[in-house]
DRENZA-806929 format. One record per residue (C-alpha): residue in one letter; chain; x, y, z. Coordinates in nm, 3 decimals. Example, Ala and Ser with C-alpha at 12.3 -4.5 7.8 and 13.67 -1.06 7.14 Angstrom:
REM residues 2
   r   c        px        py        pz
   a   A     1.230    -0.450     0.780
   s   A     1.367    -0.106     0.714
This chain:
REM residues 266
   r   c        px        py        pz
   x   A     0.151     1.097    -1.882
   x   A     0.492     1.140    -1.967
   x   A     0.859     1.219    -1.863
   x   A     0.991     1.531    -1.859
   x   A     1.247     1.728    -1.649
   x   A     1.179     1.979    -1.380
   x   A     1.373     2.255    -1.551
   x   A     1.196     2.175    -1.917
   x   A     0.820     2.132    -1.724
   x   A     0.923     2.505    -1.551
   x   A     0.952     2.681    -1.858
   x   A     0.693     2.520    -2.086
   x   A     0.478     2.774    -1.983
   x   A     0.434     3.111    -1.805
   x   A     0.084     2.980    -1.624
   x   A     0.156     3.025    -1.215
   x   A     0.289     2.717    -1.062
   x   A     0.165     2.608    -0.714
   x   A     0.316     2.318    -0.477
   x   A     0.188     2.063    -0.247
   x   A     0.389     2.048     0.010
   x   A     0.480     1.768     0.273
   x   A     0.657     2.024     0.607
   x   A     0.747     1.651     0.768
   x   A     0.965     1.658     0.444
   x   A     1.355     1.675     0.615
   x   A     1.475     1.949     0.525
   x   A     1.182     2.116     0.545
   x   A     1.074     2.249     0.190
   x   A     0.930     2.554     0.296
   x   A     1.241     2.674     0.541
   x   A     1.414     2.618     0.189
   x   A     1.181     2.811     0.021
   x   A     1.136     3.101     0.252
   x   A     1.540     3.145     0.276
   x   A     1.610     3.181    -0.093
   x   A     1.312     3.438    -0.134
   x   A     1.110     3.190    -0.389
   x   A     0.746     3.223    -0.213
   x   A     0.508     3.453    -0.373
   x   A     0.189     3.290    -0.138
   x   A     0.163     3.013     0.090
   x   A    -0.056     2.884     0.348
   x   A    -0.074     2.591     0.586
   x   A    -0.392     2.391     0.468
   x   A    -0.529     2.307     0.828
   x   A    -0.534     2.610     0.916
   x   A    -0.880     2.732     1.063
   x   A    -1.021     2.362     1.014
   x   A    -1.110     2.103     1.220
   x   A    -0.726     1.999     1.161
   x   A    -0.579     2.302     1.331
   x   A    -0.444     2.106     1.657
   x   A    -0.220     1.930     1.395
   x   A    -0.122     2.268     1.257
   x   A     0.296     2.152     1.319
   x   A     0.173     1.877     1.084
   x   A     0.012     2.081     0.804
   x   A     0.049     2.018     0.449
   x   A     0.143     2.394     0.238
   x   A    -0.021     2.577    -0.037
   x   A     0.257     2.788    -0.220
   x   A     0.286     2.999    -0.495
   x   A     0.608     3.020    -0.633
   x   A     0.790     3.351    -0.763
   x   A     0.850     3.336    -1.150
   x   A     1.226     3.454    -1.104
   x   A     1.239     3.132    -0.878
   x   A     1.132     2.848    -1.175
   x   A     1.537     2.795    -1.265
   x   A     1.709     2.783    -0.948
   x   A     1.395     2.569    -0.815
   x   A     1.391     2.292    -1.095
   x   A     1.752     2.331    -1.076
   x   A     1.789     2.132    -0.728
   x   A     1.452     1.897    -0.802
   x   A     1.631     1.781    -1.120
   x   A     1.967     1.696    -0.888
   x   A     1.770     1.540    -0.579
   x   A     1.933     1.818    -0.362
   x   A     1.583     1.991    -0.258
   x   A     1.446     1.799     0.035
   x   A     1.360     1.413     0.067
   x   A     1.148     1.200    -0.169
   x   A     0.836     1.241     0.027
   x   A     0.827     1.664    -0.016
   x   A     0.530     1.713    -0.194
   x   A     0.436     1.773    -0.634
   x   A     0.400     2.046    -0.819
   x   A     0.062     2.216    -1.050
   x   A    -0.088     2.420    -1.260
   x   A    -0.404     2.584    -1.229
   x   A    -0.690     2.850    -1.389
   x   A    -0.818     2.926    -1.071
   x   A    -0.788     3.200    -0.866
   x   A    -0.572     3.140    -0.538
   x   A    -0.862     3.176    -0.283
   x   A    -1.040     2.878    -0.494
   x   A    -0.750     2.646    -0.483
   x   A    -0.688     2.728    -0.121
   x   A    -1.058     2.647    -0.004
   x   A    -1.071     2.337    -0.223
   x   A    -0.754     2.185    -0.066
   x   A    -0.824     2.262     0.270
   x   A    -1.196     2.123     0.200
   x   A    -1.049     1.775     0.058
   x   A    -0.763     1.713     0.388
   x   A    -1.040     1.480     0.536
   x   A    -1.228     1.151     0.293
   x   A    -1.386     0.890     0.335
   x   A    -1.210     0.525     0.342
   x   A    -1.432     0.234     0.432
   x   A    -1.707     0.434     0.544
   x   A    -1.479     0.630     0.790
   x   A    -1.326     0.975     0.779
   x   A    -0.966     0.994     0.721
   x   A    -0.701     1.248     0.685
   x   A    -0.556     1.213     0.326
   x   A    -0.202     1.349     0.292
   x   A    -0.172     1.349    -0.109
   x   A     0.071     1.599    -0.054
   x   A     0.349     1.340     0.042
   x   A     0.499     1.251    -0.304
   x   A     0.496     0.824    -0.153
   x   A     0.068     0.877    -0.144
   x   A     0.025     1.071    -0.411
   x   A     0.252     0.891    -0.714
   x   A     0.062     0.595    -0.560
   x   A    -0.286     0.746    -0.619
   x   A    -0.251     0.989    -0.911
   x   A    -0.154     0.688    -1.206
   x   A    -0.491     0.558    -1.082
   x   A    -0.751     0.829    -1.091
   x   A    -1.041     0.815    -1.296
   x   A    -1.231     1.111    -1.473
   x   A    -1.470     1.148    -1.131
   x   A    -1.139     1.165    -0.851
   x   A    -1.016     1.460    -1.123
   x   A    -1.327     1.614    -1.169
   x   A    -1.368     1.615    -0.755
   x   A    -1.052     1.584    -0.545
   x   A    -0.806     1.730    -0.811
   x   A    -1.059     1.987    -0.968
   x   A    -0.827     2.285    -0.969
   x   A    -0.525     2.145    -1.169
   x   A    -0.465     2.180    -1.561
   x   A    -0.165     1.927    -1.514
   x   A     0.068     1.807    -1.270
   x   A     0.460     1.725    -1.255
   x   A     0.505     1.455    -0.959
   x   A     0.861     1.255    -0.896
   x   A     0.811     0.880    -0.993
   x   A     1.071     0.704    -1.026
   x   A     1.176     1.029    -1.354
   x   A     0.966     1.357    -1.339
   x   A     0.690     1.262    -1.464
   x   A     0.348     1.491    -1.591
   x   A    -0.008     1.395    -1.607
   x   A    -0.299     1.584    -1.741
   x   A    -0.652     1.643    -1.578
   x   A    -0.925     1.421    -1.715
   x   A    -1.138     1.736    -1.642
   x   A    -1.156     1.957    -1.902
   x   A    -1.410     2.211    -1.711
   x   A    -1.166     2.321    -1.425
   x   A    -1.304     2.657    -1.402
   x   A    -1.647     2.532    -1.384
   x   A    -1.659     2.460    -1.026
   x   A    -1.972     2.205    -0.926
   x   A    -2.079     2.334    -0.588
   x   A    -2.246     1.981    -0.515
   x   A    -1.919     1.794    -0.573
   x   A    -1.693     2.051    -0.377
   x   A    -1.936     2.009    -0.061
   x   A    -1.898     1.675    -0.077
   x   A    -1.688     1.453     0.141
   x   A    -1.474     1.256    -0.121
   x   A    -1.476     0.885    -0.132
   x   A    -1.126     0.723    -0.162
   x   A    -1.294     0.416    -0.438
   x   A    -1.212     0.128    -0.439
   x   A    -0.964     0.151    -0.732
   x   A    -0.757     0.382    -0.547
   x   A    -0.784     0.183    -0.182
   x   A    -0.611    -0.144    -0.436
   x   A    -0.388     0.105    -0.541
   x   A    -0.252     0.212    -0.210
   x   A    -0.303    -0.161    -0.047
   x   A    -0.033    -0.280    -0.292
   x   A     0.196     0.023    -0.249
   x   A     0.518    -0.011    -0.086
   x   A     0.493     0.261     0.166
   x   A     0.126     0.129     0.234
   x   A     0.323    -0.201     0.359
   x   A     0.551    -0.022     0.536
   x   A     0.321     0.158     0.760
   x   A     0.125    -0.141     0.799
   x   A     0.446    -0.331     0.922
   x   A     0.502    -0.035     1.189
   x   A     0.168     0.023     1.302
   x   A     0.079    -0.357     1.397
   x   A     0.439    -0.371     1.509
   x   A     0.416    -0.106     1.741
   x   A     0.035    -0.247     1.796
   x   A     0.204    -0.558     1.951
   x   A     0.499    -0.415     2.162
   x   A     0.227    -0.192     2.335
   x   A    -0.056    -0.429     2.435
   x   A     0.166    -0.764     2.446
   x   A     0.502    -0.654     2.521
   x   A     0.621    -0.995     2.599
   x   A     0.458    -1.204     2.299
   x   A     0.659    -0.883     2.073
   x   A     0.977    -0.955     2.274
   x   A     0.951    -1.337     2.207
   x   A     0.831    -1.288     1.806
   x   A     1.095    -1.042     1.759
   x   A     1.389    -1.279     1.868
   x   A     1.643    -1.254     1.693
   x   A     1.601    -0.869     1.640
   x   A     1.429    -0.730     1.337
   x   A     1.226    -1.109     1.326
   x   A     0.912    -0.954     1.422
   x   A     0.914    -0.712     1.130
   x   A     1.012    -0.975     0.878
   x   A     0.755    -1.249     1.011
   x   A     0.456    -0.931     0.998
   x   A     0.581    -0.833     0.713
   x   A     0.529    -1.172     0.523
   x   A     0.167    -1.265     0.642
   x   A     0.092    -0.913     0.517
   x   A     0.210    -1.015     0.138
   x   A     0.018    -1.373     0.201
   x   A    -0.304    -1.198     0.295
   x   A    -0.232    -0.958     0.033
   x   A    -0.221    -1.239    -0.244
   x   A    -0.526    -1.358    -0.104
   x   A    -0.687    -1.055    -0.233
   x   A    -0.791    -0.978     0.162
   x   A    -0.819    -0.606     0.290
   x   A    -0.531    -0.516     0.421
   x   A    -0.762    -0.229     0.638
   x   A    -0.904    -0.497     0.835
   x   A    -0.633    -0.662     0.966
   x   A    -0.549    -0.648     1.305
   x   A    -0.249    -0.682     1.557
   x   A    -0.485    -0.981     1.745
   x   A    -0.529    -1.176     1.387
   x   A    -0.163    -1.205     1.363
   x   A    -0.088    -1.321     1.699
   x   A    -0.334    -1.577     1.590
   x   A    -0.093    -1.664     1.294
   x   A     0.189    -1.630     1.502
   x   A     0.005    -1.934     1.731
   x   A    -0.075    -2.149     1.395
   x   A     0.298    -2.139     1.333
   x   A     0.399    -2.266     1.638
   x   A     0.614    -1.937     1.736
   x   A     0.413    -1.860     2.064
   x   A     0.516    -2.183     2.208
   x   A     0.778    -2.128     2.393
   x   A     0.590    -1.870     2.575
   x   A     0.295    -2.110     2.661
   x   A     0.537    -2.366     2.820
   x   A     0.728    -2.129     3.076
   x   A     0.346    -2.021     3.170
């Protein structure tokens, strides 16, 4: 991998360029893209799949106009484009109808034995997972890219692992892919992983025991803080963060003494 600027990745070769990208993304990329006349293709990926009730949701396929590459890279390299989480851009030998069907054949893997949506094309999941894939998540989940320029904390470009992209394996693209467990460590000790652990056993909490949330969340913001640090201990303790549950803290919460108050007006 290395650094390089949007405007420099752009015009480093005249190979289509294609985008992942995020529509929950504020502004939303592809309004941005569709005003200034920039789109060649684009469809939304779950589209006519089992994900088509989330169709508001949908991540984009887009093909970007050549003409478009400067004034493009132009507002990535300044931050001015959309949010951090809008999505990463490719390059690709395949033919558009390939890509499409791959991507909209990879929105759903498996994590833990269960079938999840992955959204790799928020930039947060996918700079998290990308720096970690092996030779077999490249040669199955990212099979149609050459190389890819993703935001990290500069531009930065990584190469496939697969040097056979054209050579599509018809076992591999029919299978579900497994998120392994290099890339579940990965995302576990993300920060945006913490995050949405924080708010889901937050919200978890306020809606099945409103009044233990009240009293753990007093002062304001406490509850947050106090979730938020049995989530690092359990993550030093090497434990899966997956399997963690809004009734194990409240057990913590008890061994700390913070539920007493609560027991005593009972």
């Amino acid at each position: 991998m290395k650094t390089i600027s949007w405007a420099k990745w752009f015009i480093s070769s005249s190979e289509p360029i294609y985008l992942l990208v995020n529509t929950l993304a504020i502004p939303n990329p592809i309004d941005i893209m569709y005003s200034n006349d920039w789109i060649e293709k684009a469809f939304p990926l779950y589209h006519g799949t089992p994900l088509a009730h989330l169709i508001a949701q949908s991540p984009w396929l887009v093909q970007i106009k050549p003409e478009s590459r400067i004034p493009l890279s132009q507002l990535l390299d300044s931050k001015t484009f959309s949010d951090d989480s809008w999505g990463w851009a490719y390059r690709s030998q395949l033919l558009w109808d390939k890509q499409l069907l791959h991507w909209q054949d990879k929105q759903i893997v498996h994590l833990s034995n269960e079938s999840v949506v992955l959204r790799l094309a928020d930039t947060r999941i996918a700079r998290t997972l990308i720096p970690e894939m092996i030779y077999s998540d490249w040669r199955s989940l990212m099979m149609p890219i050459k190389d890819i320029l993703i935001d990290m904390d500069e531009p930065t470009q990584f190469i496939s692992l697969n040097k056979e992209i054209e050579l599509i394996d018809p076992i591999l693209q029919q299978r579900t892919f497994i998120l392994d467990t290099h890339l579940i460590q990965a995302w576990q000790n993300s920060k945006y992983a913490l995050m949405l652990y924080i708010e889901n056993l937050s919200c978890e909490l306020w809606e099945n025991t409103p009044q233990q949330a009240l009293l753990l969340d007093t002062p304001e913001g406490t509850l947050n803080k106090r979730i938020s640090d049995w989530l690092q201990y359990q993550r030093n303790k090497l434990v899966d963060l997956n399997f963690l549950t809004y009734q194990k803290f409240q057990q913590y919460a008890e061994s700390q003494g913070w539920l007493v108050t609560q027991r005593n007006e009972k």
